[in-house]
N, C-alpha and C positions, 0 to 999 in steps of 0.2 A: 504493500500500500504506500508506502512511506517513495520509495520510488516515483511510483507514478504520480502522487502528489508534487514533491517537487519538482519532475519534469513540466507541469503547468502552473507552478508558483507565482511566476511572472506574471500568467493571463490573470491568474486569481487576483493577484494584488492590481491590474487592472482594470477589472471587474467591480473591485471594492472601491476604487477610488470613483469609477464615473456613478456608483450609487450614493456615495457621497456627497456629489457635487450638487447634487438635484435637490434642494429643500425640500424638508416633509414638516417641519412644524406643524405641532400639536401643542396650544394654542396657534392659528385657527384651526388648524384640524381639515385642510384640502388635500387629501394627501391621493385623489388619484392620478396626478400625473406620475410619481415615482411608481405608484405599480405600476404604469404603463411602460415607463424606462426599465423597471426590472422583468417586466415580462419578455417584453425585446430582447434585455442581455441574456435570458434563461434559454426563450430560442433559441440564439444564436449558437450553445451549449449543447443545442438539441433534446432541449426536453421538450413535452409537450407541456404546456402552461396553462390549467384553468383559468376563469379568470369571474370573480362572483362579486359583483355590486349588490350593495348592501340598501335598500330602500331608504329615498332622503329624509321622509318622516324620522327613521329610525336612527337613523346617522345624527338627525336636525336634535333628536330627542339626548342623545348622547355626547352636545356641544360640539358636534365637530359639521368639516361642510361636506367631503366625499371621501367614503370607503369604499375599495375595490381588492377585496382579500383572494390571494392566489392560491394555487393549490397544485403541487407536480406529483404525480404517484408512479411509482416503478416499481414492479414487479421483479422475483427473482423466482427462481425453479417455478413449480405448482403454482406459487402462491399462498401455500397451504397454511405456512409458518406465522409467525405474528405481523400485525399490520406495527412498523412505529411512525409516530409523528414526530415531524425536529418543527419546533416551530421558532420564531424569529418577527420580532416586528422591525418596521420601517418607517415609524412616525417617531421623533425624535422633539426632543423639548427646543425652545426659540435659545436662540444662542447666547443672550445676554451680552452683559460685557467686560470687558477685561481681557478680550482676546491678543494674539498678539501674531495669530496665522491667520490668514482668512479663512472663518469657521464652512465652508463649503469651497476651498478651495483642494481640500485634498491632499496638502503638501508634504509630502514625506522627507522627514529630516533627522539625520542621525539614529537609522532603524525606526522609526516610530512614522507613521500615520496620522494627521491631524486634521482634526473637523468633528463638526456637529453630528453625533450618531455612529462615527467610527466604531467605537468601544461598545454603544448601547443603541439600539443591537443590529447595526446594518453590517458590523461586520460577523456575522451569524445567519446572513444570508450565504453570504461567501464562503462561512466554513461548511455549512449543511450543503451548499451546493456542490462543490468541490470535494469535498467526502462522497457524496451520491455518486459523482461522475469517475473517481477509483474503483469504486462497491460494483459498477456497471462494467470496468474493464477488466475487473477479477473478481467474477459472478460464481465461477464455479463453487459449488455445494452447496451454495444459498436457497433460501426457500421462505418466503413472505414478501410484504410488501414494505416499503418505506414511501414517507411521505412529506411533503415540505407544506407545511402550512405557514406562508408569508403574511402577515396580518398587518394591521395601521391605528391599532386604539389604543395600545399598550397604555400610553400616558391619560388615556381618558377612562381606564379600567378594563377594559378588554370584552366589552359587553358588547361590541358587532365585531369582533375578529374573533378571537375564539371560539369566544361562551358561541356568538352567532352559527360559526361554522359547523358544533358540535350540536346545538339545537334543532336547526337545518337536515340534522340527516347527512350532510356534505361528507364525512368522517367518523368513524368510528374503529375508531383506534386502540388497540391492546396495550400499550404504554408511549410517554413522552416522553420529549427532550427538549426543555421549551430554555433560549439564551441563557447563557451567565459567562464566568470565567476559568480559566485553566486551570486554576492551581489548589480549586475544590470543587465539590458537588454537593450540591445545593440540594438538601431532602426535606426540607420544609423553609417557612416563614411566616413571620407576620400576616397579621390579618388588619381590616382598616374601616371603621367607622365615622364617616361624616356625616355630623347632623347641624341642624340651625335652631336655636332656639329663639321664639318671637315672645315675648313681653309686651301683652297692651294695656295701657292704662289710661288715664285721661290727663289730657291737655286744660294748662290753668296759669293764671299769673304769678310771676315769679314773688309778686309781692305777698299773694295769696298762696298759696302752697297746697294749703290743707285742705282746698276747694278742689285739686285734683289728686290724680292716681298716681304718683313716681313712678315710672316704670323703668328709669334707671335704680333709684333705689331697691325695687325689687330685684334686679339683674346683682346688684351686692351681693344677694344671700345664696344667690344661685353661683356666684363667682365660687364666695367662699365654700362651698358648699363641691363643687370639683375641683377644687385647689384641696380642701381635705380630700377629697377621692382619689388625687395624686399621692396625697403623703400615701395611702393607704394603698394603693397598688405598687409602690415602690418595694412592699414588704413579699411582695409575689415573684416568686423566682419560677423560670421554668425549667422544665427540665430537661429540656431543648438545646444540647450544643450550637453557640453562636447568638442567642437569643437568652435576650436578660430579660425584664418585666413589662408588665403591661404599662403605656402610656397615656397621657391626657395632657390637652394642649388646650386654648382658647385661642383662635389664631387668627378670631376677626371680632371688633365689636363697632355699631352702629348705630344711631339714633341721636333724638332729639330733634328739637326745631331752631330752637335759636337759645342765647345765650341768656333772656327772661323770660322762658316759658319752660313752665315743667313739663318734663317727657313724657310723652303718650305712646312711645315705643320704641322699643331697644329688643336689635338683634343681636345675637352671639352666632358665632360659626365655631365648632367642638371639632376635633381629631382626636378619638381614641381607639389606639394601635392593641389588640387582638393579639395573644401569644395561643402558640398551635392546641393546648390546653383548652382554649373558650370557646364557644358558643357565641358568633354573631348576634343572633335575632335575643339570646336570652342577656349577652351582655346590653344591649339595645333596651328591653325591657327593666332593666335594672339601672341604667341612666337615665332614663324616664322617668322613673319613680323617686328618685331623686333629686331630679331637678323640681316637678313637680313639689316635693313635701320640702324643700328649701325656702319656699315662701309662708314666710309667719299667717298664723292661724288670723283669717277673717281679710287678709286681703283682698281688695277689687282691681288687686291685678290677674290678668288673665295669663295663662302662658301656653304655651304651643309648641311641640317639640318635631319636628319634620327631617325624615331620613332625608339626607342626598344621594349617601352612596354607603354600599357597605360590603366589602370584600373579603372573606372566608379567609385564614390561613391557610399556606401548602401547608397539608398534615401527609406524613407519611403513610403510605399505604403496602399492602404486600404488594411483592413483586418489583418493588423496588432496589429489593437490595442486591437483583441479578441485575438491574444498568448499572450500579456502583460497581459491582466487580467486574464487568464487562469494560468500564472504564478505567480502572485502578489499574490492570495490569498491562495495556498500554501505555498510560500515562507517565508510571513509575519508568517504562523503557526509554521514553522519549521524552522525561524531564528532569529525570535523575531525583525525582522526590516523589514521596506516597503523598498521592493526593485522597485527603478525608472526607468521608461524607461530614454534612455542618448544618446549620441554620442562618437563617441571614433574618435582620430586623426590619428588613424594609418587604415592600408584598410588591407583585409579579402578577401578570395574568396568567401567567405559568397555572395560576390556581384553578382555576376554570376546567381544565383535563383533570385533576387531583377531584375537584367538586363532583364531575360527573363518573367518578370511580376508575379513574386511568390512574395506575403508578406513574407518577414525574418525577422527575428531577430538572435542575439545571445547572446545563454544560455547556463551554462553548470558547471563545477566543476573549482572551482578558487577562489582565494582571491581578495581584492577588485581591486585591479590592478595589471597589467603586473609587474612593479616595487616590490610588495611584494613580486611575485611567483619568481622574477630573472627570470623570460622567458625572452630566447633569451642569460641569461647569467651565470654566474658559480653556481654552486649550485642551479640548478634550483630545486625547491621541491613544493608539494603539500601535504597541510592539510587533511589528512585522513578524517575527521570530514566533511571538503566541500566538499569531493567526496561523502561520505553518502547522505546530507542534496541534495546536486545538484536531485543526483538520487530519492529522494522521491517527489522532486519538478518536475521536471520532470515528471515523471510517473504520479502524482495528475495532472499536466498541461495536459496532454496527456488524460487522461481520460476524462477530463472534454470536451475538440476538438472534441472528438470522440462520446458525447452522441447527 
């Protein structure tokens, strides 16, 4: 394998870079011109390339403006063996600033790859592809299918790429392999709760007070009130390598009218992160209750607690632990280090396959963490060298599922 990968290393990092070039930002979230660039480059590869647009109601519903999720499937023997899916998005975060490459230029400088998305996760197109295209010129004994599920919601929670593709019918898959990095394998993570909480009360002169409802001063007791539910999840350990406790954040607050009128409404915006241990919908119900019985007895404030978004952690499933050793013993040939399985604190639509009962994990071309690559921040770049290494591991991983 390791052969015929480098004999096309060159195209690969070509490949990578004109994916690159082509902005996917998420916010706004237009992201079908690059599938249409990377369906191009996948023909030209010679794969056959699905290609599934996602209804703009639904797209429109999930703040974004167009998805268009790929899908390449190939066959080896019968077919009999297991179907896997490598999945990989291609909408990447707006590039902010502080750059100091131009974030969609591409530029490879001293081993490394720099641009918006390199790292997370366009270059996991490149490796799942280019793994596929070895698997395909050293097929013999193989038997099942592999499959590329190219997606574009990652950053918007993976609710018309995935979760869509897997609701759909489009796939049904015996285990994943959804992005991350080299130097581990990712068998769970965080989970993610956004909610908004609205506080209404009545509007009154600042001189009068007591003729309205504070609906900042009720937003106080509901402050304090998940500022104690922080101290208190801080004492919750999991038991999850990689992943320490549950969190809680307050990461927007709003309201009022002017600076002599008391507030007749104040929003908060909540983030609370999910360890593989909880329950979504029951940790949900239990910050309700809360926020709720945070308002002193007899108030005529009102409150209103409204999900935005809520994301399940990767939990480990059987059947996991034969892509871990499928991986490991490639990886240790071709990095000189045992790569561990682990937990990561941040969430993935990787969850989505995990949700719907697929063993996942995540694998794929990266340094040892988010923090070396700058994903998500200026200068984000990837080591050429771990896009190589990923891909031969990968491809060795993939062979090995499939005998």
């Amino acid at each position: 394998m390791k052969a015929l990968i480098e004999a096309r290393f060159e195209e690969q990092v070509k490949f990578l870079r004109k994916l690159v070039k082509v902005p996917s930002d998420n916010p706004p979230g237009d992201t079908e011109p690059h599938a249409m660039k990377a369906a191009k480059l996948l023909e030209k590869l010679g794969f056959v390339v699905e290609q599934h647009p996602v209804p703009e109601p639904f797209v429109r519903q999930n703040g974004m403006v167009s998805v268009t999720n790929l899908i390449v499937r190939e066959t080896f023997g019968k077919g009999k063996g297991p179907v896997i899916a490598l999945n990989a998005h291609g909408d990447v975060v707006p590039p902010g600033d502080g750059w100091t490459k131009d974030p969609y230029g591409a530029e490879i400088d001293n081993g490394a790859m720099y641009g918006r998305g390199v790292a997370v996760s366009k270059s996991d197109f490149a490796t799942y592809a280019f793994a596929l295209l070895a698997l395909k010129e050293n097929a013999k004994g193989l038997n099942g299918t592999v499959e590329l599920h190219l997606t574009y919601d990652e950053e918007a929670g993976g609710f018309v790429g995935p979760k869509w593709i897997l609701e759909q019918d489009l796939s049904k898959p015996d285990m994943a392999i959804s992005a991350g990095f080299s130097y581990a394998i990712t068998t769970a993570h965080n989970g993610c709760l956004h909610m908004e909480v609205i506080l209404r009360g009545k509007q009154a002169h600042a001189a009068m007070p007591e003729t309205g409802h504070d609906a900042l001063e009720a937003a106080t007791h509901v402050l304090q009130a998940v500022y104690g539910e922080r101290a208190r999840l801080a004492k919750i350990k999991s038991a999850q390598k990689g992943i320490d406790t549950p969190k809680i954040t307050v990461g927007l607050i709003s309201g009022g009218i002017n600076t002599n009128v008391v507030p007749d409404r104040v929003a908060l915006r909540l983030d609370r992160r999910l360890i593989p241990e909880e329950n979504g919908e029951q940790v949900e119900d239990a910050l309700i209750e809360l926020i709720e019985g945070a308002l002193p007895k007899g108030s005529k404030v009102e409150v209103e607690c409204r999900r935005i978004m809520l994301a399940e952690p990767l939990r480990e499933l059987p059947g996991v632990e034969k892509m871990v050793a499928a991986i490991q013993k490639p990886a240790k040939a071709e990095l000189g280090v045992k790569v561990q399985p682990t937990g990561v604190p941040l969430y993935t639509d990787a969850r989505h396959y995990s949700e719907a009962g697929i063993p996942t994990i995540l694998y794929g071309a990266g340094p040892r963490s988010i923090l070396e690559a700058n994903a998500h921040g200026a200068d984000e770049h990837l080591q050429l060298s771990d896009l190589k290494s990923a891909t031969v591991i990968v491809a060795e991983a993939l062979s090995e599922l499939l005998k």
